[in-house]
Every structure is written in C-alpha cells, then in structure tokens.
C-alpha positions in Angstrom: 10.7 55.3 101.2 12.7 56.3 104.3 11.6 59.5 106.1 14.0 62.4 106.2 14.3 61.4 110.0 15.2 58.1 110.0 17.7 58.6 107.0 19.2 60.9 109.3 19.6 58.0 111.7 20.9 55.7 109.4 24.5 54.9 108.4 25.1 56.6 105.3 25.9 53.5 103.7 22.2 52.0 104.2 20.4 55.4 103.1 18.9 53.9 99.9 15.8 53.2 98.7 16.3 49.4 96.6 14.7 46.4 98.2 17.9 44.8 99.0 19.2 48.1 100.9 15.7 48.0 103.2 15.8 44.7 103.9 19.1 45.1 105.0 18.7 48.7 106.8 15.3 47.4 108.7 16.5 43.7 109.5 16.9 43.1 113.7 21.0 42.6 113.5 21.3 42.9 117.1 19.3 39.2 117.3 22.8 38.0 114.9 26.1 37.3 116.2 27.2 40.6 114.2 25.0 43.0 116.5 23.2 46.2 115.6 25.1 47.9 112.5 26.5 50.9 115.0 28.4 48.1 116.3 29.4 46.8 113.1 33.8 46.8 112.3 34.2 49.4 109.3 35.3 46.9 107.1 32.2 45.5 106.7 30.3 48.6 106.8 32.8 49.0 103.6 32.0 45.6 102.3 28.3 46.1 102.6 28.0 49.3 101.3 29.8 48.5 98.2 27.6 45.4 98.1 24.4 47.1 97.9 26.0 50.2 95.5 27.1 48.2 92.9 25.1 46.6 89.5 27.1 43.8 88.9 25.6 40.6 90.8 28.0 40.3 94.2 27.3 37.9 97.2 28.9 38.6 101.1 29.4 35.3 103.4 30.8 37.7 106.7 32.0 36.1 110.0 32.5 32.7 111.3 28.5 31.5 110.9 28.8 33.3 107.3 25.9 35.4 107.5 24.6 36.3 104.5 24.5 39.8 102.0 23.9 40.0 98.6 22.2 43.1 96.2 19.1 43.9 94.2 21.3 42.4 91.1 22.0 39.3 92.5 18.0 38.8 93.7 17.2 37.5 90.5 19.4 34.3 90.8 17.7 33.0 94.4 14.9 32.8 92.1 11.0 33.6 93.1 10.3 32.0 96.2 11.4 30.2 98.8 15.4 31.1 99.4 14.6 35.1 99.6 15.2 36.6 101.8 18.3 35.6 103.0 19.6 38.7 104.5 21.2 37.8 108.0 20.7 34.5 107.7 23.5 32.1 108.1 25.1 30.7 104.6 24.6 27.0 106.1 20.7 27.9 106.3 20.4 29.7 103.2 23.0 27.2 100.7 22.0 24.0 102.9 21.1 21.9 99.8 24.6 23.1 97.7 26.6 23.8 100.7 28.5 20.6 100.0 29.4 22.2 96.9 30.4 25.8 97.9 31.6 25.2 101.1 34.7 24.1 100.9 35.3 26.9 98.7 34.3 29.7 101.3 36.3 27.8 103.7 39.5 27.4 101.6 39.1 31.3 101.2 38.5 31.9 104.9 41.8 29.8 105.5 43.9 31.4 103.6 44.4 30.0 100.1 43.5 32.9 98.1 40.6 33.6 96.0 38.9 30.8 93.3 38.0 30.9 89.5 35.1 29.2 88.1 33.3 29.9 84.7 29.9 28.1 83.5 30.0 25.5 86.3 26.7 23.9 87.2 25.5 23.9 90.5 22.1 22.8 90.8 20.1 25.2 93.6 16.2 24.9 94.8 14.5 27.8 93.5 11.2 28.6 92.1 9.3 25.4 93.6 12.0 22.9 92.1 15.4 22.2 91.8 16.6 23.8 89.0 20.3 23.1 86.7 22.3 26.1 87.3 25.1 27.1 85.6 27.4 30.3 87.0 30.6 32.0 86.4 32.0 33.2 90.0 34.9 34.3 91.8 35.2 33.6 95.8 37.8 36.4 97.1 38.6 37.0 100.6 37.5 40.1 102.5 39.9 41.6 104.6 38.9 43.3 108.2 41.1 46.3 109.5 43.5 44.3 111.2 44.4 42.7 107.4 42.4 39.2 108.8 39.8 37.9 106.4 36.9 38.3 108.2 34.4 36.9 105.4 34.2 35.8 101.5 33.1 38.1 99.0 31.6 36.7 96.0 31.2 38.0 92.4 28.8 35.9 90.2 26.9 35.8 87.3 24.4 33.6 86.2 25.3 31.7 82.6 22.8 29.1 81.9 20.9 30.7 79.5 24.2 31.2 77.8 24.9 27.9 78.1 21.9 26.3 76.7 21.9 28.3 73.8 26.0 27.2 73.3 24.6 23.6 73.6 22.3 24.5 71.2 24.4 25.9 68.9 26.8 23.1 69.7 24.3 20.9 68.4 23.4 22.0 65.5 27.1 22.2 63.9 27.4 18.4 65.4 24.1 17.9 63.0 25.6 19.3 60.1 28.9 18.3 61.0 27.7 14.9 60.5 25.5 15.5 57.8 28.8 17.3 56.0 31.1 13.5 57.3 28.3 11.3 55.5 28.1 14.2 51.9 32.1 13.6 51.8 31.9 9.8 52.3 29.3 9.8 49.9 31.5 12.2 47.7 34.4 9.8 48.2 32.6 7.0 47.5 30.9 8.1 44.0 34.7 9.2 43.0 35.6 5.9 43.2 32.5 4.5 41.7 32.9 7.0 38.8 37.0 5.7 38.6 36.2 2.0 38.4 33.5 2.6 35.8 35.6 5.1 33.4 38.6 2.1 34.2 36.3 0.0 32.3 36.6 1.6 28.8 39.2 0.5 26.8 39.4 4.1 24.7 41.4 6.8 26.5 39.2 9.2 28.2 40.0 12.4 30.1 38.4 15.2 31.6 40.4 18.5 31.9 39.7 22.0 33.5 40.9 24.9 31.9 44.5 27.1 33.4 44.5 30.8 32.7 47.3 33.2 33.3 46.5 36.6 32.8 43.3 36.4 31.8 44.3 33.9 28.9 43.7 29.9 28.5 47.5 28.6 28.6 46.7 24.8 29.4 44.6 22.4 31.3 44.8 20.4 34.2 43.4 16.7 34.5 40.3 16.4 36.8 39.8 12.3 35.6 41.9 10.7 33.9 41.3 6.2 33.5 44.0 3.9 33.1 44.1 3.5 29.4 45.0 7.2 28.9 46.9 7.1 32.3 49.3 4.2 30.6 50.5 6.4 27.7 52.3 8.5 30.5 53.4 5.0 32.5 51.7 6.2 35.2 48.2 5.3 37.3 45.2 7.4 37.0 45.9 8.9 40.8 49.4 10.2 39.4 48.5 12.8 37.0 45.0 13.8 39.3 45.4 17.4 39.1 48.5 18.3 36.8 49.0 20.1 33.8 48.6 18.7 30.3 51.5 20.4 29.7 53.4 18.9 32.3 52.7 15.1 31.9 53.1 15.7 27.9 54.8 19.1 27.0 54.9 18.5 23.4 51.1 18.7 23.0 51.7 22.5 22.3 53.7 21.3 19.2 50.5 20.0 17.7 46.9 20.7 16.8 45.3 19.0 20.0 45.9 22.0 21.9 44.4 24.6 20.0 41.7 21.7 19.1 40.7 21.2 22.7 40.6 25.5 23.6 38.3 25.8 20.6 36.1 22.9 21.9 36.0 24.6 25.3 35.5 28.3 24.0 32.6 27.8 21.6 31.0 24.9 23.9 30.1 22.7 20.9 31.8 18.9 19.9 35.1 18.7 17.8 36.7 16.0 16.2 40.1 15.7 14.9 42.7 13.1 13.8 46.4 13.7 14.8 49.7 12.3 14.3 51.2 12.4 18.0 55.1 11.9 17.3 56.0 14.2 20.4 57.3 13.0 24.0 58.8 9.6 22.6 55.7 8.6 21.6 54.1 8.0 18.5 50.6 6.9 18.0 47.8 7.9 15.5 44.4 9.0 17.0 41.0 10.2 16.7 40.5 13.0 18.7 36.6 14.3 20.2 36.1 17.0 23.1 33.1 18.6 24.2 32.5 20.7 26.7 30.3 19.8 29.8 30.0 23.2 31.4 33.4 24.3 32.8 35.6 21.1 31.9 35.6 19.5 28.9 35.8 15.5 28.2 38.6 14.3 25.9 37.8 11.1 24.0 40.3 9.2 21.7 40.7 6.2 19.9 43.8 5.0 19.2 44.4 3.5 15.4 48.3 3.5 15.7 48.1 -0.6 14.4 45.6 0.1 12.0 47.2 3.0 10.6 50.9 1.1 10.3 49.2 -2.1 9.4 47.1 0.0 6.5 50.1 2.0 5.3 50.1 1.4 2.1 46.5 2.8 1.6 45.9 6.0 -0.2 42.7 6.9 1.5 42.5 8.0 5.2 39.7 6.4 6.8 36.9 9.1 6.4 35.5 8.4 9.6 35.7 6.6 13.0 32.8 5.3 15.1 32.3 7.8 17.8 32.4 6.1 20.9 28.5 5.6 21.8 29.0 5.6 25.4 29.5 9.0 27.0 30.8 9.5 30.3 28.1 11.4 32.1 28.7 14.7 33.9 29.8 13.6 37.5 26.4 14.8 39.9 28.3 16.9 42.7 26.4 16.0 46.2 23.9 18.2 47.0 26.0 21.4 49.0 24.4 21.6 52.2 23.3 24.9 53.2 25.1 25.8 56.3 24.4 29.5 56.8 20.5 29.1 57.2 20.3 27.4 60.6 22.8 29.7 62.4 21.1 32.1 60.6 17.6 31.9 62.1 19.3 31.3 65.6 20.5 34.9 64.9 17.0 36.2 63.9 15.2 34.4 66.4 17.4 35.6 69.2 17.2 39.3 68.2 13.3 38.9 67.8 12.8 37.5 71.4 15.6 39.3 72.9 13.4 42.5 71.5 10.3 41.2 72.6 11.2 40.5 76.0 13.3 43.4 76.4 11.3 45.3 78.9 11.2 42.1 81.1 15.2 41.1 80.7 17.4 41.2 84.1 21.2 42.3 83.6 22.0 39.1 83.4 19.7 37.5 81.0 20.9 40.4 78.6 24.2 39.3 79.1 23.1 36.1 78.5 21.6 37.2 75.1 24.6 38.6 74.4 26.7 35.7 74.9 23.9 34.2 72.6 24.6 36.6 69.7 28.2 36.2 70.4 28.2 31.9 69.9 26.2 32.6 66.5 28.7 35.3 65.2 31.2 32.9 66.0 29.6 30.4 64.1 28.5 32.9 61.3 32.2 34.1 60.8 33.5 30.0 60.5 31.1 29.2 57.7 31.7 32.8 56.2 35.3 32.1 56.1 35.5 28.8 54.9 33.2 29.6 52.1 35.8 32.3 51.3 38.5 30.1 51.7 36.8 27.4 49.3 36.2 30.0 46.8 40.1 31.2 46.4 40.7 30.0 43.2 37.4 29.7 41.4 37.0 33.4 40.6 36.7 34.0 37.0 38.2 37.8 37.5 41.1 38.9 35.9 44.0 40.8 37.3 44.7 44.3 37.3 47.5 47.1 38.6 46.6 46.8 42.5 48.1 50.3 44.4 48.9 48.6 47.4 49.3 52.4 49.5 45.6 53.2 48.1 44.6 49.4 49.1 46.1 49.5 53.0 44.7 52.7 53.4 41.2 51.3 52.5 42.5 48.6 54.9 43.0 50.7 57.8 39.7 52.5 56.9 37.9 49.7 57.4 39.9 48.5 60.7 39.1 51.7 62.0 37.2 51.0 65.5 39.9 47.9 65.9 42.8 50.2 65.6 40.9 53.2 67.9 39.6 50.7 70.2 43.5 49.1 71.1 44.7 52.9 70.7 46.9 51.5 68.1 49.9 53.1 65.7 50.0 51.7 61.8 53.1 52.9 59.8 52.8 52.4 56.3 55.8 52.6 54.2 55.8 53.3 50.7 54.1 50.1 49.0 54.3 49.4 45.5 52.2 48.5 42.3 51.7 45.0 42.2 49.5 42.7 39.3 47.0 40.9 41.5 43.4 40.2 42.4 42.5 43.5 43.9 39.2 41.7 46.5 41.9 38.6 47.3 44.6 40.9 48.3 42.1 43.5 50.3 41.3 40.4 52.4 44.5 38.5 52.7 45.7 42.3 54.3 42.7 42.8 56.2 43.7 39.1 58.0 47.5 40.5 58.7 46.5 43.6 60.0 43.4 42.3 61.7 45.9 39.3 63.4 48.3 42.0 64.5 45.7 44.0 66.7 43.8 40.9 68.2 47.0 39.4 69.2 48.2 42.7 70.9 49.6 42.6 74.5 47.7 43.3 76.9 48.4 46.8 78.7 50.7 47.5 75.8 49.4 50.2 73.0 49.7 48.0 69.4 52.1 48.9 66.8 52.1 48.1 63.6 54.8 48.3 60.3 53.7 47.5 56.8 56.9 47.7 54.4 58.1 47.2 51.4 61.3 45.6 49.5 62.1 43.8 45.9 63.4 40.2 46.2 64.8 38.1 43.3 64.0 34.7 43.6 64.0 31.6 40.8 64.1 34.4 38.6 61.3 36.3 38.9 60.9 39.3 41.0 59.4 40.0 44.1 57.5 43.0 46.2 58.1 41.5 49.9 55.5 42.9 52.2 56.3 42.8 55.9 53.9 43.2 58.3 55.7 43.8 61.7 53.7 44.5 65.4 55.1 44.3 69.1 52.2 41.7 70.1 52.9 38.5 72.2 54.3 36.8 68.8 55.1 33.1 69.0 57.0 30.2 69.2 59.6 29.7 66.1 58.3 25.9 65.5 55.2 26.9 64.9 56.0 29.2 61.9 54.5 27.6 59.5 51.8 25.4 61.1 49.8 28.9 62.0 49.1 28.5 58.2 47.5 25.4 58.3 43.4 25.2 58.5 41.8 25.6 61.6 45.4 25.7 63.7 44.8 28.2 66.5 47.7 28.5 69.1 45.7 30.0 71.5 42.4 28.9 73.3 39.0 30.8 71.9 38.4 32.1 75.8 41.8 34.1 75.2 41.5 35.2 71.4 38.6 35.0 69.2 38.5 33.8 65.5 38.0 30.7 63.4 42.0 29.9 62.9 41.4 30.3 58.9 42.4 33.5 58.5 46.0 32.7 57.8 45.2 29.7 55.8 43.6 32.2 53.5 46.6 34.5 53.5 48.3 31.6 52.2 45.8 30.6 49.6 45.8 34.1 48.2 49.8 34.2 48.1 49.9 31.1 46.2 47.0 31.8 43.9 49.6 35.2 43.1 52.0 32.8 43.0 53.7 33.9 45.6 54.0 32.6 49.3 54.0 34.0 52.7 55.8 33.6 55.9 55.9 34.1 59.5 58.9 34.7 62.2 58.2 35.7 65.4 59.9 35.2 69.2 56.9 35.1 72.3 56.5 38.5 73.7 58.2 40.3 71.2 56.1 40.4 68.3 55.6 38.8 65.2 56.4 39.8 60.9 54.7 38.1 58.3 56.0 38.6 54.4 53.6 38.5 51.7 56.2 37.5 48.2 53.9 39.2 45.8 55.1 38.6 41.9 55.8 42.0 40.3 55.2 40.7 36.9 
C-alpha cells in the first residue's frame, strides 16, 4: 500500500490501492511518448481515472502509438500469463497477433467514423500458454481531448464465451430433440396412414369417434377415423369428414336410437349392440350396430343388411343375431412422447450447482456469463412450458363456471406485480363482467394480454394500460368484448392477424423476449369459449386486442 507521503505526491486519480492502479501509478511514463503523468493533457488524466474507478471491464488505446490502459476488471480477459502487463505498452505490441482484426477498428474510430458495435464476436487471442477461441461483446468509442480532437479509443468489453458455449450447447440439444421430435412425427404420419390403408381394407363400416361436450354434457361426437366404406354413405372420402361432427355429416342420427346407443356405450365403458332402421338424411339402410369404448373414444362397427333385409321381407322373424365382426381394430399406439423438459432441466440444475460451487472463485464476468447461462435455459424452459400449455387447450375435462372477470384481472395484476412496478406502469380496469368460461384458461389468456402490453412498452415512455368492457351481438348470440388497450410501440396493420399464428414474433429475441406462443394461446382459449380475438394497432401508438367472450 502507498505511504501517506507518496499518496500526497500522486495525482488524485492514481491514489488507489488495486493492482491495475499501481502498475499504472509506479510505471516510468516519462520513457513513453506520453511523458511523466504531471505532464499528462487532463483529458486523459479523465480518461484514466475513470478507467481504473470503474467495475465494468473497459480498455484505453491513447495517442498515435495507442499506448495501452485497461483496469483490474478487464485483467481477467488477457488471461494468466504472457500478455500482462500491458500497461504503457503500445497496442501494436500488446494486440500484435489480433491486431489485423482490431485495428482497423481503433483506426476507423481515430478517423472519425464514430464509435462500433459488436456482440459475441470471436476473436481468437494468445493467452494462458495457447491460443485460445474468444468470443466478446465490445464497443470502440472515441475519446475526445480538450480541444474536442479524439486523441485515443476507449473500449468497453465483456468477455461472452462462456455464454456462448453454453448457447451452443443448449443449441444443440433442442437440434437433438428437434430432430428426434421431425423423425416421432414422420413416424406418427406414417403409422396414420398405415392404420388408414389397413381399416380401408374392411368391407364393414367402421368408425372411431371422440366425444363433444357443451356445458359439461355429451351433445355429439366427432370422427377421429373413419375408412372408406362408412366414408361412402356420406359420398365423401375418409379425409373429408376427419374431425367433424356426427351431427354435422348426418344430422338425423339424433332422430334415432344410435345416439343415445353410442353415449351409453361410451358412459358405462362396456360393448353394446343394436339393430336400427336408418331412414334419416335420404338414406335408408338396415344395420347392426356394436360400440365399445377404448379409453376416451369409442369404435363404431356396423354391418349393413339393407339387401338382406328387403330381399327377406316377407319373413316374420328378425334375424336373432349377426356375426360380430371377429377382427377388431386395435387401439392406435400413440408414439412414445418424448420428454422435453428433462434435459433443459438438468442444464438448469447443473448450472446452479457449479455456478454455487465455484462461486467464491467466479470473475464479474464469468457470473455474467452464468447468468446468460440461466437466461438461454429459461428461455428454453418457458418454449416447452408453453407449448405443452398450448397442446393441452382443449383436453381439459373441467367444466365451466361463472368467471368474475374484475376478481380475475385483479388476481392478474397481482401476479404481474414486479412487471407493472418494474416499467412504473398505470392499469385501468373498467367494470368487467360475469362471463361462463374456464376460469385457469381465461387467467392465462389475460395474463398473455397484459403481460404483451408491458414487454412491448416504449422505451423511456411510462406503460399504460386499459382493460374494458362492452356487449356485442353477433350471429345471434351475445358478446362481453374485452379490450385491452396500451400506448406501446403497437404494430403494423398487416400483421393483425398473423401475431396470432404459432411461433410468429415480429420482433428479434435480442429486442423482446418470449417464445411467440403467447398469442396463439389467447386464440386457442377464445375459440375453445367460442369466441375469437383480435388485434389493431398503428407503430408507435399502441396496440388493443378484443377478447369476444360468449355470455351465455
């Protein structure tokens, strides 16, 4: 440590006691082309001293030779030997194996062309006994003398190649189960039309249906596989019907027993068989009728004794009993689900566990680089969380219920609490009304509005955000409209509706986070109200999304 004497001697600016301030207080700067530091211009007394104060890694090139300053937080990065010192040394000297990178930087800053940008760009440096792949994030800035001449470069840096590692290992692990996830849907693909071709095969009709409630009760069922034989009494293919309603492709199915037939099947899980007259939808046919249910569908099987029955008219007994089909289609094998969350997960764990163990030992910048670490995998964490939500819209067995939606934003805004403190922002909730819904679908489909209207706030400008009310009469049926309003940078009227489509961002990640599905849930929840949402919005005015919400 200095003696009270010689810190009396020494510009105040030099006074303390970190390696990188002694090195540069007791180095012989009248050998340099700068001269002793008495004689030094204030500006870079300035420079210097702000150098040496400050935590954040910074770098000074001063003078036409470049000579070289730099602070105990940038040490770390010239690694253990060999570069350090570099104090008063000239940058060609010091940067002599790189310098064809970063010169031409430092001297397109000393001429004039203003200060440069560069994020997570490799430069590879000798340090440590080898030449080592660097990765940094810097900004070269000229440094102005007294007379308003730049006189040096100063440069701000951090060190990211930790950071980028771990993002390239991270990176690879979603290409792994990305790929994994391609070849489970080819296979997926490829079984469905394995399973088609064989069920084309049978002769019998034969459908599989999934049960539709409304309200809590079992009002009809759509087809999940159909083949062509049953496909053909509607005059239609197999792929036509995929997905629609019984009651749609054959309303007059309510009109007989096979409805109520086919719910009973379903409800107590056991086989049924039933023979029916079908004189509905222009059709009239005579059939033998046998569901069972295969744990949330049920498979239909009929055989179709319309010829026999005419032909046999005059009979007086009903045949007392038709073959059952002896082949049974067998339950379609789903492929195995891949378990996404585990690997991300023990990235998480192991991170934290090393990050803790080494903790004593980390730099500033290798815990920012465990941060940006954390950061990548909570990224990653939130994509699988929210597609899993999205894929589960639908598929919840709950039923609906009254849903206050004043109680419900205030929860809301309860739990956006350090968002909305954090951006200092204003929420004005108007009176909201009672709405029937799915209470946990609505909670999140508002928690993505409100949530969208803080992150997409302008910068320097304090958020504010509307949530309002109004009854709309459309097709019928009536509406709560819920607008959410806020004074953020908005968008682009064309793309209204494609911000509802999965995975569309219209910003870059480096500007706003998120996985771009939190709108394409909105919309899933809307619909699965049956309802829909939409979006207007004009760039750097804000945007309003409505939520059409039925009230019966």
């Amino acid at each position: 440590m200095p003696t009270s004497s010689t810190i009396r001697k020494t510009p105040a600016f030099l006074q303390g006691d970190t390696e990188l301030t002694r090195l540069t207080r007791e180095f012989n700067w009248a050998a340099t082309g700068l001269g002793p530091v008495d004689s030094w211009p204030a500006a870079l007394r300035i420079y210097v001293g702000t150098l040496l104060a400050s935590p954040f890694p910074m770098f000074l090139f001063w003078g036409p030779e470049h000579y070289c300053f730099y602070n105990d937080a940038y040490r770390p990065s010239l690694g253990a030997a060999g570069r350090h010192p570099a104090i008063g040394k000239k940058g060609l000297e010091v940067w002599r194996d790189i310098w064809p990178q970063i010169g031409p930087l430092v001297r397109r800053v000393m001429g004039g062309e203003g200060a440069t940008w560069r994020e997570d760009e490799r430069i590879d440096i000798y340090r440590n006994g080898k030449l080592e792949p660097v990765y940094w994030t810097f900004s070269y800035s000229p440094a102005i003398d007294e007379e308003g001449n730049i006189a040096g470069v100063l440069v701000t840096c951090m060190e990211t190649t930790v950071a980028v590692q771990a993002r390239d290992v991270v990176n690879g692990l979603v290409n792994e189960r990305t790929r994994e996830l391609q070849e489970a849907t080819r296979s997926l693909e490829a079984a469905n039309h394995y399973l088609q071709q064989v069920i084309n095969l049978f002769q019998e009709p034969l459908q599989i249906l999934r049960p539709v409630y409304e309200s809590g009760k079992l009002v009809d069922f759509t087809y999940v596989l159909t083949n062509e034989a049953y496909a053909a009494y509607a005059d239609a293919k197999p792929a036509d019907i995929a997905g629609k309603r019984v009651g749609e492709v054959f309303p007059g199915y309510f009109q007989t027993s096979s409805f109520t037939e086919v719910v009973a099947a379903y409800e107590d899980g056991g086989a049924r068989s039933w023979e029916i007259h079908y004189d509905q939808d222009g059709l009239d046919l005579y059939n033998q009728m046998t569901a069972q249910r295969f744990g949330d569908e049920v498979l239909l099987h009929f055989t179709d004794f319309t010829r026999v029955k005419k032909l046999e008219h005059e009979l007086v007994h009903k045949i007392s009993e038709l073959e059952r089909s002896n082949a049974r289609l067998e339950e379609f094998a789903h492929a195995a689900s891949h378990d996404l969350k585990e690997p991300i997960r023990k990235v998480k764990v192991f991170t934290s566990m090393l990050r803790d163990q080494l903790d004593a030992q980390l730099s500033h910048d290798q815990r920012g680089a465990f941060g940006k670490m954390e950061l990548a995998t909570a990224r990653m964490s939130d994509l699988v969380n929210d597609l899993l939500l999205y894929s589960h819209l639908g598929q919840q067995g709950q039923q609906k219920t009254q849903v206050d939606l004043d109680a419900l934003l205030r929860r809301v805004c309860e739990d956006l609490e350090l968002e909305i403190d954090g951006k200092d922002a204003h929420i004005e909730l108007g009176p909201l009304p009672v709405v029937p819904g799915f209470y946990r679908q609505l909670l999140q489909a508002f928690q993505n509005l409100l949530g969208n209207a803080l992150k997409y706030s302008r910068t320097g400008v304090a958020p504010v955000i509307r949530v309002s009310a109004a009854e709309q009469v459309a097709g019928g049926t009536r509406f709560a409209v819920i607008s959410v309003t806020d004074n953020g940078i908005g968008f682009e009227p064309q793309y209204a509706s494609q911000i509802f489509q999965l995975f569309s961002r219209l910003h870059t990640r480096d500007h706003y986070g998120g996985t771009g599905i939190g709108l394409s849930i909105v919309q899933r929840v809307a619909e699965q109200h049956g309802g829909r949402v939409e979006a207007e919005g004009l760039p750097g005015e804000g945007a309003t999304f409505r939520l059409w919400l039925p009230l019966a």
